[in-house]
N, C-alpha and C positions, 0 to 999 in steps of 0.2 A: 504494500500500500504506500504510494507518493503522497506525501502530506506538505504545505505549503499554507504558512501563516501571512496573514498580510494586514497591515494596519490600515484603519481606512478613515478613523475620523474619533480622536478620543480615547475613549474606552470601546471602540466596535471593533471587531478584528473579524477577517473571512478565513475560513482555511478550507481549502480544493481538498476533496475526497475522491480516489478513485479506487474503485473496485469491479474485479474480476464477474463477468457476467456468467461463468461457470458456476462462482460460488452462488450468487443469487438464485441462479435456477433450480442446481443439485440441490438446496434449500425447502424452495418451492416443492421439488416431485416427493420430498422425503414427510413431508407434514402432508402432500396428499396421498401418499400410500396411508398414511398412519390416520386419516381422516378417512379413507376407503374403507378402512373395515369397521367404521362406526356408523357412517350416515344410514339413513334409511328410506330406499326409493321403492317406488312402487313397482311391481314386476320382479324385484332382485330379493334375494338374500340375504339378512345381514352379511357385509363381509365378502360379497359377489358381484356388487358395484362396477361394472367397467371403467377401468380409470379416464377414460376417454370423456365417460359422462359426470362423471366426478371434475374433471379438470374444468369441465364446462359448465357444470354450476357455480364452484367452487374456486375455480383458476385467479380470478379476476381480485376476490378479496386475498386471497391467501399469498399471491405476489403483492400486495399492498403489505401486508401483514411483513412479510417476510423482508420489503425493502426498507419498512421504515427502522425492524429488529436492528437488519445487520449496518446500514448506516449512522442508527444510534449507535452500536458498539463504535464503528468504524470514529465515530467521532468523541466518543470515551476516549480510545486510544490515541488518539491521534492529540485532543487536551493533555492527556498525561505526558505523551512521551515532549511536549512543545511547554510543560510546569506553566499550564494556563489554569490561572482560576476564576470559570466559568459563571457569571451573574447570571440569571435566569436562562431561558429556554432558545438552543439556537433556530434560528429560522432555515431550514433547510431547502434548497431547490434545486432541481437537476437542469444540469447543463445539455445541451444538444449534444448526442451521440457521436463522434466521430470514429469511434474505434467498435469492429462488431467482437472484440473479446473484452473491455472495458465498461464500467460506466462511470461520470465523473457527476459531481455533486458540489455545491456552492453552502457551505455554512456560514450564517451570518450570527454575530452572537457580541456580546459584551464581557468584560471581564471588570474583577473586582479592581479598584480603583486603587493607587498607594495613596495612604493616610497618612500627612505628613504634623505631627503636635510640633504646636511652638513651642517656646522656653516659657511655664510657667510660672518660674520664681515670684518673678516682679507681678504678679496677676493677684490685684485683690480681691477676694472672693466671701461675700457676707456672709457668714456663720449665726443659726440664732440661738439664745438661750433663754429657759422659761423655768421659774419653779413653782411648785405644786402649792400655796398658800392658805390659811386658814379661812380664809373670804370664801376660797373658791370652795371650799369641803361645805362654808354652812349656806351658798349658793346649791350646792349639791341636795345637802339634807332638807331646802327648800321643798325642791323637787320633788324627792320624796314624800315629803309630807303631803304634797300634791296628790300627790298617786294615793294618799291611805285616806284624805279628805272625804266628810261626808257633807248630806245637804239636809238642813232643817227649812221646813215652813214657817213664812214669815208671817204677820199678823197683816190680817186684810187691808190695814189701811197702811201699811209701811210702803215706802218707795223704792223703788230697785236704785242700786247704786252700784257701782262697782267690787267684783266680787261677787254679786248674784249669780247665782243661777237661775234664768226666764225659760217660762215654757210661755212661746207665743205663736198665733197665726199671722200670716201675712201674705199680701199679695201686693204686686209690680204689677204698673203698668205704665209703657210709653206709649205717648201721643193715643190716648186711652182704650190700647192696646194691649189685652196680655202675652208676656214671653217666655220662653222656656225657662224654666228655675226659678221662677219667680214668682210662686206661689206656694206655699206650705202651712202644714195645719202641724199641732204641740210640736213645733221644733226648738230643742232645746241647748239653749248658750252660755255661757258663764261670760258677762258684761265686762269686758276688760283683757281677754286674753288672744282679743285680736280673731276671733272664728267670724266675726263677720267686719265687711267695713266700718269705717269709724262713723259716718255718718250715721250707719244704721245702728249701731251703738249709744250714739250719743242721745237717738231718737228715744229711746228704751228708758236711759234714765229719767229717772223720776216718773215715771206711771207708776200707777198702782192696779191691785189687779180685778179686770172688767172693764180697762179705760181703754179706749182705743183713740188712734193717733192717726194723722198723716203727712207724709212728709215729702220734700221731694230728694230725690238721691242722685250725686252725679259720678259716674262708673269713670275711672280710671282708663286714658288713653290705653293702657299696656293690661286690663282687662282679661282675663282668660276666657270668659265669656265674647266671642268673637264678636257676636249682634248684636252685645251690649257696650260693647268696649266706646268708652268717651260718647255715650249716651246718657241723658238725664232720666230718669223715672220716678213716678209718682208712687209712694209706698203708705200702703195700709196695713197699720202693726193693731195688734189687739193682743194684751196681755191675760195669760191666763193662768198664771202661776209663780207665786215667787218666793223660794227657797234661798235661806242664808250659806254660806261656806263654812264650815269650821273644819279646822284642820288641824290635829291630830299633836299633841304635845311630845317635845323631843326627849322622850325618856324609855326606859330598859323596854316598855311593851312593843313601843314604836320599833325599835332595833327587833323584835324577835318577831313582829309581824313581818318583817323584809327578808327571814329567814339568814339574819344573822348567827353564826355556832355559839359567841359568846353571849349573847341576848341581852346587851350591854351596851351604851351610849361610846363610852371608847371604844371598843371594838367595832360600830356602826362606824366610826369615824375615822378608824385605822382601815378598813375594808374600800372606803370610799378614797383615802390617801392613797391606795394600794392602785385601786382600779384609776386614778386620774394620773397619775405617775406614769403608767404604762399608755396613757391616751396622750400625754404629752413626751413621753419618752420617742412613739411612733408618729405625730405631727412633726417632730423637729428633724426625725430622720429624714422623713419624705421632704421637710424642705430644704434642707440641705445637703441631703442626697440631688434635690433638682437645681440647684444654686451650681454646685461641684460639677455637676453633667452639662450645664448650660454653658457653662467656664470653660472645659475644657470642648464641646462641640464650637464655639466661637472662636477658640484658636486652634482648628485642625484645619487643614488643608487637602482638598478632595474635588473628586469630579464626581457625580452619581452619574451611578447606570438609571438608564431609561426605564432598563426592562422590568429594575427592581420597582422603579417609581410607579408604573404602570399596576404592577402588583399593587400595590398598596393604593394608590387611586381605584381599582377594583373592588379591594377588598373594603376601603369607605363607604362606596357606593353601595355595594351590596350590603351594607350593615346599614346604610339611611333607609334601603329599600324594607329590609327587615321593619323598621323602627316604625316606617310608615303602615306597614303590616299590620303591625301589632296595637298601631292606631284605629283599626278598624278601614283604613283609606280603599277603595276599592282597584282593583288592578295595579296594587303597589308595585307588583313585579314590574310589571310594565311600565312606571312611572321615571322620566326625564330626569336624570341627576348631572346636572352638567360638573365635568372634572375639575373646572377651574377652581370652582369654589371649596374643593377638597384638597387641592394641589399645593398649597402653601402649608400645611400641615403635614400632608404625606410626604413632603419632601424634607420635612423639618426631622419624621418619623424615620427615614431611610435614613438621613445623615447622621443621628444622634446612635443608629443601630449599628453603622459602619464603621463608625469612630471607637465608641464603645467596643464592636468585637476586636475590632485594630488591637487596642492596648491589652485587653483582654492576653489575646494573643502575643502579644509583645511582651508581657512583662507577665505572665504566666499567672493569671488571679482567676482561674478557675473554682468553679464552689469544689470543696473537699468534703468529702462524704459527713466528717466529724461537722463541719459548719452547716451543712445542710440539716442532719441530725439536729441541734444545737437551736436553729432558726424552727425548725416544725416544732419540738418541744416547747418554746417560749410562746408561738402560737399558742398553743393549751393549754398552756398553762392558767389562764384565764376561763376557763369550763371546767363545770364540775367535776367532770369524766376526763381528765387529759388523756389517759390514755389510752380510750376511746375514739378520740379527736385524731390522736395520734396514729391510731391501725386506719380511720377513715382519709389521712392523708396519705398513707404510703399504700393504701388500696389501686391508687388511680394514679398512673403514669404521668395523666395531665395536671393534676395537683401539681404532683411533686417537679416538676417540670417550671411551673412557675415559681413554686418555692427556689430553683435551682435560680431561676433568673433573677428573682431577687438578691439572692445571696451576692451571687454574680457583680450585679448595680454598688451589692454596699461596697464589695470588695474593688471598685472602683472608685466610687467616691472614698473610702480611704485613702486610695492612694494620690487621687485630686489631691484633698485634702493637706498630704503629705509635704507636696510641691508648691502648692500656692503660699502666698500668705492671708491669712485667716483674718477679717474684720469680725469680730466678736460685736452681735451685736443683741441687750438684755431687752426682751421684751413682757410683758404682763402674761399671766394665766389668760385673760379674757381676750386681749389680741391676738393672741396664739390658736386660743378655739374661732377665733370670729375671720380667721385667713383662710380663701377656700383650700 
C-alpha cells in the first residue's frame, strides 16, 4: 500500500490510498460464500443458493460493505504508520480508476492541533475564600423552623399581614376578558414569601375574611406567562381564610423532629456546620476550579479542528431539540436550530477540552485509581447509606467516568494553580451562595 500525506490548509491533511482490486474482490466472494449458506430463497435449500443469484441480490451491498471495511483499515494504517492524530471522521472518496489491478482513494480529515501554554508565572489568577459563620447556621435553623411551622386560625375580624397564611378566590381579567391562570378558587399563600407578585400581595393585606377586593395588576415585561407578559389586568380577590404562622421554638424537640442522632440544639447546629462547610467547600472548588481553567485556556495557543467543532454544534443542537421536546413543542425534531447561535460556546467547549487534554497529557495528571476512590467516597459521604451511594456509583461505567473527569479538572486546576500567582480574594457566606 502507497500512502502519501499532504497538507492542504491548517489542520486538514489528505492522504492517497491505494489498494489492490484482488484484495477487494477475494473479500467480497468470501462473505458471499459465507452468506450463501444462510440466506433463504424461494425454490432452494438452505445452503443450495446458486452463488450466481446470491451475488445478485447481494453483490451490490456486500462490495459497499467490504470497500468501506478495508479502506477504513487501509487508513488506520496508513494514520499510524505517518504518527497522525486523527480529529474526527475522515471524508473518504475514490479517485477515477486508472489502473485495472489498483484502486486509489482520497482521505480528507483533520488532525489534532499543537497546544502551545504560555509562561504563567506572571498571570494573576482570582482565588476565593469563604467561611462557614454563625449568621449563616441561624439563617439555616431559620429555614428549618420553616419547614416544622404550623398554621392557627385567626379571629374573624383580624387583618392578614405579612406572615399569613390566605386561602382566597380570584379571578383576572384583561380588557374584560378572562385568561388562562387567572382564575382560582381556596388557593392558598403565605403573604410575604414572594409565591405571588407583589402587587397581588400587597392587594391581600389588610382584608379580613369575607371582604373582597379589586385591583388592577400590571405583569412584568419578562412574565412567564407569555399572553400576559407586560399586560395590565383587573383582579378580583375575595378572602376566605386566615391562618397565623407560628413557628416552632429552637430547642432539643425541634432538633429531634429533623431527625437529628443527638436530639440536641448543639448537635442540630454542628450537623448544619457540617452540611454548609461541605456546600461551601464545593462552591469554591467549582469556582476556582473555572477561574484556573479560564486562565490557563486564555493563554494557550491552538487552531481547532472543524470536525470537532461540528460535533459539538450537533451535539447543542440536538440537546435544544431535546429541550424543546420535553417542552411539549410539537415536531421538535424537526425544528430550525441555527448553528451560529450555539457556535461561540461550542467552540469555547472544544478549546477548553483541547487544552485541558494537552496538559493532561503533558504533565501526566491522570485520575489514579486511589483519587478517584477518595472523590466517590466524599461524595457519600453526605447520605445516610454511603456505602450504598458508593456500590451505586461504581455500578455504572458512566458514573464513574464523570467522576474520573472531575478528578481529572481538579488535578489540573492544581496545577494552574501551582504556576500562577494566586489573588486571594475573602468573600461573605451569603455572596458565595448568591454566585451562580
Amino acid at each position: 500500500m502507497a500512502v502519501t500525506v499532504e497538507t492542504l490548509e491548517k489542520l486538514e491533511r489528505k492522504i492517497t490510498l491505494t489498494l489492490p482490486t484482488s484484495v477487494i474482490q477475494n473479500e467480497v466472494n468470501t462473505r458471499l460464500k459465507r452468506l450463501a449458506r444462510q440466506v433463504k430463497v424461494d425454490g432452494f435449500r438452505p445452503g443450495k443458493v446458486p452463488m450466481n443469484i446470491v451475488a445478485q441480490r447481494y453483490g451490490y451491498s456486500v462490495h459497499y460493505e467490504v470497500m468501506n471495511d478495508k479502506v477504513g483499515e487501509a487508513f488506520n494504517v496508513a494514520a499510524i504508520e505517518a504518527k497522525l492524530r486523527v480529529a474526527g471522521q475522515p471524508r473518504i472518496s475514490e479517485k477515477e480508476q486508472t489502473s485495472e489491478t489498483e484502486m486509489a482513494f482520497d482521505a480528507i480529515f483533520e488532525v489534532y492541533p499543537e497546544v502551545v501554554i504560555q509562561d504563567l508565572s506572571q498571570v494573576e489568577v482570582e482565588t476565593l475564600q469563604a467561611q462557614v459563620t454563625e449568621e449563616a447556621i441561624d439563617k439555616t435553623v431559620e429555614i428549618l423552623r420553616k419547614q416544622k411551622r404550623t398554621f392557627a386560625q385567626r379571629a374573624m375580624d383580624a387583618a392578614a399581614a405579612k406572615d399569613d397564611r390566605v386561602t382566597v378566590d380570584f379571578i383576572g381579567k384583561i380588557d374584560g376578558e378572562p385568561f388562562d391562570g387567572g382564575r382560582a378558587e381556596d388557593f392558598q399563600f403565605v403573604v410575604g414569601e414572594g409565591q405571588m407578585l407583589k402587587e397581588f400581595e400587597e392587594a391581600v393585606v389588610g382584608m379580613k375574611v369575607g371582604e373582597s377586593k379589586t385591583f388592577p395588576l400590571n405583569f412584568p415585561e419578562d412574565y412567564q406567562g407569555r399572553e400576559v407578559a407586560g399586560k395590565t389586568a383587573d383582579f378580583m380577590v375575595t378572602l376566605k381564610k386566615l391562618e397565623a404562622t407560628h413557628l416552632p421554638e429552637v430547642t432539643n424537640d425541634l432538633a429531634k423532629s429533623l431527625g437529628v442522632a443527638d436530639a440536641s440544639v448543639e448537635a442540630l447546629r454542628a450537623d448544619i456546620r457540617k452540611n454548609l462547610e461541605r456546600e461551601v467547600k464545593y462552591r469554591l472548588l467549582g469556582r476556582n476550579k473555572q477561574a484556573a481553567l479560564d486562565a490557563l485556556v486564555a493563554h494557550a495557543e491552538l487552531d481547532l479542528p472543524n470536525s470537532i467543532v461540528q460535533s459539538e454544534l450537533d451535539r447543542m443542537a440536538q440537546g435544544a431539540r431535546e429541550e424543546l421536546k420535553q417542552r411539549g413543542i410539537k415536531d421538535a425534531d424537526k425544528a430550525p436550530i441555527p448553528e451560529e447561535v450555539f457556535r461561540p460556546q461550542a467552540e469555547r467547549r472544544v478549546r477548553m477540552g483541547l487544552v485541558v487534554s494537552e496538559v493532561v497529557r503533558m504533565h501526566n495528571l491522570q485520575a489514579t485509581p486511589d483519587q478517584i476512590k477518595a472523590h466517590v467516597e466524599e461524595l457519600a459521604a453526605s447520605y445516610e447509606k454511603p456505602a450504598e451511594v458508593i456500590r451505586w456509583y461504581y455500578s455504572d461505567n458512566r458514573r464513574m467516568a464523570e467522576v474520573e473527569a472531575i478528578v481529572i479538572e481538579n488535578n489540573v486546576t492544581n496545577y494552574v494553580l501551582s504556576l500562577v500567582k494566586p489573588k486571594v480574594k475573602e468573600v461573605s457566606f451569603d455572596e458565595l451562595m448568591s454566585q451562580a
